[in-house]
N, C-alpha and C positions, 0 to 999 in steps of 0.2 A: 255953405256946407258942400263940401265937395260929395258925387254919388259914387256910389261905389259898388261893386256888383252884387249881388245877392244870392245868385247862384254859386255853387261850385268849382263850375268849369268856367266860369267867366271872371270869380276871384283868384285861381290861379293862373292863367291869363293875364292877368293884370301882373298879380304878385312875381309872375319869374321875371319879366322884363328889368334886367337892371338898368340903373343910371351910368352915364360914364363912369368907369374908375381904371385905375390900373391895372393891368394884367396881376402884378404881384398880389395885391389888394383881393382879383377876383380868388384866386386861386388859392388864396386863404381860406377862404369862404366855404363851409360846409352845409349851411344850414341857411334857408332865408324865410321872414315870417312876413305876415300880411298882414298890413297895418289897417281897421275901419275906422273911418271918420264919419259920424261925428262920434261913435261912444269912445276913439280915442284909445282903444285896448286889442291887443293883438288876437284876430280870430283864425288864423290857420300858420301850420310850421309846414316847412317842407323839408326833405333832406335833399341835399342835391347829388345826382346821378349823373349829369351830364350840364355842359358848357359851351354854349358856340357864341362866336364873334360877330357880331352884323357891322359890316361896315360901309359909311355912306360914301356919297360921293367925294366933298368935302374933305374924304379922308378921315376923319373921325370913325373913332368906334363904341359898341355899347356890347356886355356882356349880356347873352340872355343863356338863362337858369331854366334847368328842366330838372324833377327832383318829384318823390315820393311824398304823401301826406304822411306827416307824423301826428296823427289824433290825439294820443294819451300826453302831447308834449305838456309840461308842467308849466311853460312859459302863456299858452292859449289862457285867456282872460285875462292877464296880468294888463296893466296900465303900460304906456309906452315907456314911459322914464325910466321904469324897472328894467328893461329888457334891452336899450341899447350895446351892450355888447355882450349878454348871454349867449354862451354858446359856439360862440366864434360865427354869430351870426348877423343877418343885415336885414334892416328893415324897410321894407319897402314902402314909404309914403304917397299917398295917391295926388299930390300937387308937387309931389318933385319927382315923379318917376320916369319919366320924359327930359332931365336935367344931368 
């Protein structure tokens, strides 16, 4: 069972860090949720407001997401299956968000 924050400020923390993707891919992206394991169902949306680049030494890059909580989102409790591409959004899983 992976842990995963319980707090607030330390699941979205977690939830803005994207995985690699492409810039085009990022920039799509308006909306990003918070995936908890183990119940497996999406418990925070965020809208995103802002975008920066971290990039490592390697040369490599990962986008990170800054964005507003959206609380009344209708996606929040749904199971994950359901929500893969609601929204023009991206889920952030806590064993691959570092990938």
């Amino acid at each position: 069972i992976t842990k995963y924050p319980q707090d607030e400020k330390g699941l979205y923390e977690r939830a803005r860090q994207a995985w690699h993707m492409s810039d085009k891919r990022a920039k799509e992206i308006k909306y990003f949720y918070a995936y908890a394991s183990p119940v497996q169902k999406i418990v925070a949306c965020y809208m995103i407001t802002n975008r920066t680049l971290e990039t490592y030494d390697n040369g490599k890059h990962r986008h990170i997401f800054e964005g507003t909580p959206i609380n009344d989102d209708p996606m929040i409790g749904e199971p994950v299956e359901t929500i893969a591409h609601a929204r023009g959004g991206v889920i952030f899983y806590p064993e691959n968000i570092n990938k």
